[in-house]
N, C-alpha and C positions, 0 to 999 in steps of 0.2 A: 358604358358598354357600346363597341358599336354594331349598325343595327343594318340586317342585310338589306339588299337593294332589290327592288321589285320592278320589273317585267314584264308586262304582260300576266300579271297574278301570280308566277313565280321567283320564289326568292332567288338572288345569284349570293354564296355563302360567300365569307371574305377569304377562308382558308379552303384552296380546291388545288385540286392535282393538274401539272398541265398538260396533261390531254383534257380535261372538265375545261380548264381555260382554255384553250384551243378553240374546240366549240364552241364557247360561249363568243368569241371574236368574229368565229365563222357566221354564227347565229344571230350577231348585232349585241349581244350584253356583253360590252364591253367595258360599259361603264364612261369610258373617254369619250370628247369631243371628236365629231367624224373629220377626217383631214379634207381636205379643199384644192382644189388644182390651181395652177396659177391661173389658168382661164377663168376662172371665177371668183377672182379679187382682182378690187382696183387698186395696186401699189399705187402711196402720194410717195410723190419725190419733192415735192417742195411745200413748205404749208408757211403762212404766212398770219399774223394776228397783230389786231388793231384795238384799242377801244371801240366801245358800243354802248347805246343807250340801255341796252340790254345788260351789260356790264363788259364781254370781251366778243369781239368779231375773230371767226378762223375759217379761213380759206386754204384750200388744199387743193392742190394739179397732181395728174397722175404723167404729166407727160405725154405724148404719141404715143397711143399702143396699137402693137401686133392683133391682129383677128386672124381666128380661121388659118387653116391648114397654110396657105400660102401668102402668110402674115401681111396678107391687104392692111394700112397703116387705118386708124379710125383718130379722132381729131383726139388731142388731152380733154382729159375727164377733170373739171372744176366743181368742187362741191364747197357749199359756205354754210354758216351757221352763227347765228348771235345767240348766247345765253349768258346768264350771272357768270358762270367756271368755266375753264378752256377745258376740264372735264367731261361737262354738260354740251358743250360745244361739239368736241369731238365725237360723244357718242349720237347726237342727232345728225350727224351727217351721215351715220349708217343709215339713216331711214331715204339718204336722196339718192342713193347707185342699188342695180339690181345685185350687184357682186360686195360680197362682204370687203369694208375699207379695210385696208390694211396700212400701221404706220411704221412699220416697222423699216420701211428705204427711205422714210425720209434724211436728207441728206443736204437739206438747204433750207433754213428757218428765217424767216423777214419779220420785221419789226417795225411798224407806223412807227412816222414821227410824233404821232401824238400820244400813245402810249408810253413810245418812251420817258415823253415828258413827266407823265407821271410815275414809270419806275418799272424795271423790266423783270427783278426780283421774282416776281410770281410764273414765269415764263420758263426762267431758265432753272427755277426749283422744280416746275413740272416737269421740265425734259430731266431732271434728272433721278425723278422717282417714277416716271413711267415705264413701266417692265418693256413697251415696244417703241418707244422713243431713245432719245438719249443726246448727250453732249457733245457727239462728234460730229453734229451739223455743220453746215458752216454757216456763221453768221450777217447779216447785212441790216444795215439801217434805211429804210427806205425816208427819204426825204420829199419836202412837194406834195405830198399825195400819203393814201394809204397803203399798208402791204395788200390791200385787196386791189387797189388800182396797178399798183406794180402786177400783178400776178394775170390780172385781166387785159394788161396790154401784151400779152404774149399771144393772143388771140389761139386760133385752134396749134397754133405749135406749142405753146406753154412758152414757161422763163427758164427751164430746165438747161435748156441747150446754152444759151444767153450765161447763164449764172457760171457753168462747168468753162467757158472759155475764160471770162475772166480770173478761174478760180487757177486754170491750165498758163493763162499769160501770168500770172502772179509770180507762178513759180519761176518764170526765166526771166523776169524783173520786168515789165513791161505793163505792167497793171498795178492796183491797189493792194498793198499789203491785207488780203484775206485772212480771217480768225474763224475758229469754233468757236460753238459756246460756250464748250468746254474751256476753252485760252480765257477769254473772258470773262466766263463764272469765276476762275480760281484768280485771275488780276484783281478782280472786285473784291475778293473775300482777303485776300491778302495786302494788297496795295489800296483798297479803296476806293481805286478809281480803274478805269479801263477805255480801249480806244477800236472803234468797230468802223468799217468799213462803210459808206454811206452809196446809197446809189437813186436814179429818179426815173419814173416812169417818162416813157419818152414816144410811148402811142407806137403805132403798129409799123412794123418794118425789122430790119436785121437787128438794130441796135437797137430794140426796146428798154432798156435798162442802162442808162448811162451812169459814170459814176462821178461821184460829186464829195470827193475828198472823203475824211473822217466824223463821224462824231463820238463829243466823248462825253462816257459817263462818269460822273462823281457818285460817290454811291451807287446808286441802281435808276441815278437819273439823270435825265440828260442835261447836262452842263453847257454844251453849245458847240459848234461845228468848225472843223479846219478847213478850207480848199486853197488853192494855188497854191503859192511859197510855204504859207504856215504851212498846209499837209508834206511838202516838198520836205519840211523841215522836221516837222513828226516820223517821217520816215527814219533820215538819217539817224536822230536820237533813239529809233526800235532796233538800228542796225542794219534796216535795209534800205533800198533806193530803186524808183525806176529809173527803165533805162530815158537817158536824158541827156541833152546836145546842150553846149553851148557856143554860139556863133562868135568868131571873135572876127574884129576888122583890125589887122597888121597893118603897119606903115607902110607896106609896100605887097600887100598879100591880105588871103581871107583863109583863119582858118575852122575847123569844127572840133570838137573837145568831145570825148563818152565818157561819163564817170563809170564806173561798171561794177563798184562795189564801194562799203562803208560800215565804217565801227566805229561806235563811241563811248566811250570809256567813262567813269562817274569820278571822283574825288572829294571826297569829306577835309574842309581842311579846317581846322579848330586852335582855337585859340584862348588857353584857359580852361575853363569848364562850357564854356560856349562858342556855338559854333560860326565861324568867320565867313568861311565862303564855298560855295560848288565847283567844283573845277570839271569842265566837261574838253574831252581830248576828242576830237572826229578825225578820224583816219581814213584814207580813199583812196581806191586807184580809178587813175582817167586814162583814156590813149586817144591818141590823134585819130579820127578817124574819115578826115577831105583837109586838104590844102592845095593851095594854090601854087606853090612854090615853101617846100620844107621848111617849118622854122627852126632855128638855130639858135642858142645862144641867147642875147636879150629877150629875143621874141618868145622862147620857148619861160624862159621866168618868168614873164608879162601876161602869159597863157594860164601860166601856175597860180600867179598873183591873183589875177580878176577868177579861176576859177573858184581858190580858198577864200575872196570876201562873198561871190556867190552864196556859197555851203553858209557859209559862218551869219550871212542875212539872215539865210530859210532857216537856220535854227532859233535865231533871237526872235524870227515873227512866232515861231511856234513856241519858244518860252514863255513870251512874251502873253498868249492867251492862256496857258497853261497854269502859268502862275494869278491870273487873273481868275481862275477859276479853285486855284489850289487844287491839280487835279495831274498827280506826278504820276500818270498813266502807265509812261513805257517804263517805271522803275528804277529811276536815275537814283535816288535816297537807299531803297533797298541793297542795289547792287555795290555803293559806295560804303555801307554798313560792313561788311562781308570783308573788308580788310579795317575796320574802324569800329570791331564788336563792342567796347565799352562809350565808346560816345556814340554809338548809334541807339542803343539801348537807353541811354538819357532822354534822347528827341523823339524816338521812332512814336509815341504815343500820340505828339502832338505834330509829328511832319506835315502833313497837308498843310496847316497854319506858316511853322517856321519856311514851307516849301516856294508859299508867297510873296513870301520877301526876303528872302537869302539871297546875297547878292550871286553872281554867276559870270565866272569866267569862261572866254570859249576860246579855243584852237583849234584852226582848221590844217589837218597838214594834207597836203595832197602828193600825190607818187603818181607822177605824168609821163605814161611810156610813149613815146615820139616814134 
C-alpha cells in the first residue's frame, strides 16, 4: 500500500485533482527535489583518478568560472578526495564547495600511471553505470606523475582549456589520436586490448600538459608505452597520422614531403588449417610541400622511396612492441576476420598468443602529389 506523504502534519494524498496539485507546488508539497540555478553548482569538466593508500584519489576542476552579473572570471574550482570507492570519493567532495557538485559536464577523465598499472576496469565500469557521468569523456593516460599532479599544474586556469586544444588539433591531424572511454571500454571488451592517448605534467605555463605518445592496455592493464616512431607507427596502423615532414637532401636540391593521410588494410593469409602469415597493406598520400628547385623524375621516386621505407619502419617499431606484449589494439586480427569468417573463428580465442608470433608482412605504398 502506498502511504501519503506528510508536511508539515498534513497528509499530501497520491491521487489529487490538478488544481489540489497546483497548490500543493505553489505551496512547496511537491514532493520533488527543489531545482538549483547554474550559479549554485560547480560543473567539473575534468576529473581525474589515481590510486590511494585510501584505496582510490579523485580530483575534479570545474574550469574558470563566470561570477556575478558581469561575469568577473573567478579562478577553476579543484576539489580532491581519497576513499576506498570512486563512489565514496565523489560523494565527499560535496562536503569541499559551497555550491552543489555537479558531474554531469564532465567531459575529460585522466588516468595516473599507476593506477593503470593495476587495471583501469573499475573506472570505466563506474562511468558507465553513473546516471550523471558517462563514456563519452575523452580519455588520457597521464604519465610521470599523477592525474592529480596533471590536473594541479594547470594552476588557477585548469587543464580544461589545454586538454580541448589538443582534443581540437587532433581532429585536423596535428596532435595525438584522442579516444573516449567509451572507444576504449568497447576495444577492451572486444579485442582485449586498447590504445589511449598519454600526456605528462609539465608545470605551469601555456603547455602544461605535453603529450608523450601512447599507452597501451592489455586487458585493463597497462602493458607499456609507444613514443617517437613506435607511436608514429601505431598511428598509421589505427588509420590515422599526424601531420609530418620529411626533409630530404637531393643531389642537387632539398626537398620537404607532408604525408596527409593513411590506411591500413589487415590480411589473414592461411595455410591448411593453420594460419601462415598477416599481411598489412598502408596506403598514403604525401605532397611536396618546400623545394628548392622541382623534382622530377628520378628525384621524385627517390622521394617516394625513402618516404615508403620511412612508414614501413614506424610500423615494424610499433609491431614490433605490440607483439611483444600480445596486445593487437588497433584490431588488425578482427578486421582481417571479416573477410576470413571460418579461419578466423578457429584462432580468434587464442589471437593475442598466435598475434605474437605470426609472422607479418608489410607494404608501404605511397601516392606523392608533386
Amino acid at each position: 500500500m502506498r502511504h501519503a506523504h506528510v508536511k508539515g502534519g498534513v497528509p499530501c494524498m497520491p491521487l489529487l485533482s490538478s488544481a489540489v496539485v497546483l497548490c500543493l507546488f505553489l505551496s512547496g508539497c511537491s514532493g520533488f527535489p527543489a531545482a538549483r540555478e547554474m550559479g549554485d553548482m560547480a560543473l567539473l569538466r575534468t576529473l581525474g583518478v589515481d590510486t590511494a593508500a585510501a584505496g582510490v584519489a579523485v580530483t575534479g576542476s570545474t574550469g574558470p568560472r563566470a561570477r556575478g552579473l558581469q561575469a568577473e572570471g573567478e579562478p577553476a574550482l579543484t576539489l580532491s578526495a581519497d576513499r576506498a570507492s570512486l563512489s565514496a570519493a565523489c560523494l565527499a567532495m560535496q562536503d569541499q564547495s559551497d555550491s552543489f557538485v555537479f558531474f554531469g559536464y564532465v567531459d575529460q577523465l585522466l588516468i595516473g600511471e599507476a593506477l593503470a598499472e593495476e587495471g583501469v576496469r573499475p573506472v570505466l565500469d563506474y562511468f558507465s553505470r553513473d546516471a550523471e557521468l558517462g563514456l563519452g569523456a575523452q580519455l588520457w593516460l597521464v604519465r610521470g606523475g599523477s592525474a592529480r599532479d596533471a590536473l594541479a599544474a594547470g594552476g588557477d586556469e585548469g587543464v580544461d582549456s589545454r586538454l580541448e586544444t589538443i582534443q581540437n588539433d587532433s581532429k585536423m591531424g596535428i596532435a595525438s589520436l584522442t579516444r573516449t572511454a567509451g572507444e576504449v571500454y568497447a576495444d577492451l571488451l572486444e579485442l582485449g586490448s586498447a590504445y589511449v592517448p598519454a600526456l605528462s605534467p609539465a608545470g605551469k605555463g601555456e603547455a602544461v600538459l605535453t603529450e608523450r605518445g601512447y599507452g597501451i592496455l592489455k586487458g585493463d592493464v597497462l602493458a607499456g608505452c609507444l613514443e617517437g616512431e613506435a607511436a608514429r607507427g601505431l598511428e598509421l596502423l589505427a588509420g590515422g597520422t599526424l601531420a609530418d615532414i620529411l626533409d630530404v637532401e637531393l643531389p642537387e636540391s632539398r626537398a620537404s614531403v607532408r604525408v596527409t593521410s593513411a590506411c591500413t588494410k589487415s590480411c589473414l593469409v592461411f595455410q591448411g588449417d593453420g594460419l601462415s602469415v598477416l599481411r598489412l597493406t598502408c596506403k598514403a598520400e604525401a605532397r611536396l610541400t618546400e623545394y628548392e628547385r622541382r623534382p622530377a623524375g628520378g628525384e621524385l621516386e627517390r622521394l617516394q622511396a625513402e618516404l615508403e621505407e620511412r612508414e614501413r619502419a614506424r610500423i615494424e617499431a610499433a609491431l614490433k612492441q605490440l607483439q611483444a606484449w600480445g596486445a593487437d589494439c588497433t584490431g588488425l586480427g578482427a578486421a582481417a576476420g571479416m573477410f576470413h569468417p571460418a579461419g578466423w573463428q578457429r584462432i580468434q580465442v587464442d589471437w593475442p598468443e598466435r598475434f605474437s608470433r605470426v609472422p607479418v608482412e608489410i607494404t608501404v605504398q605511397i601516392n606523392l602529389n608533386s
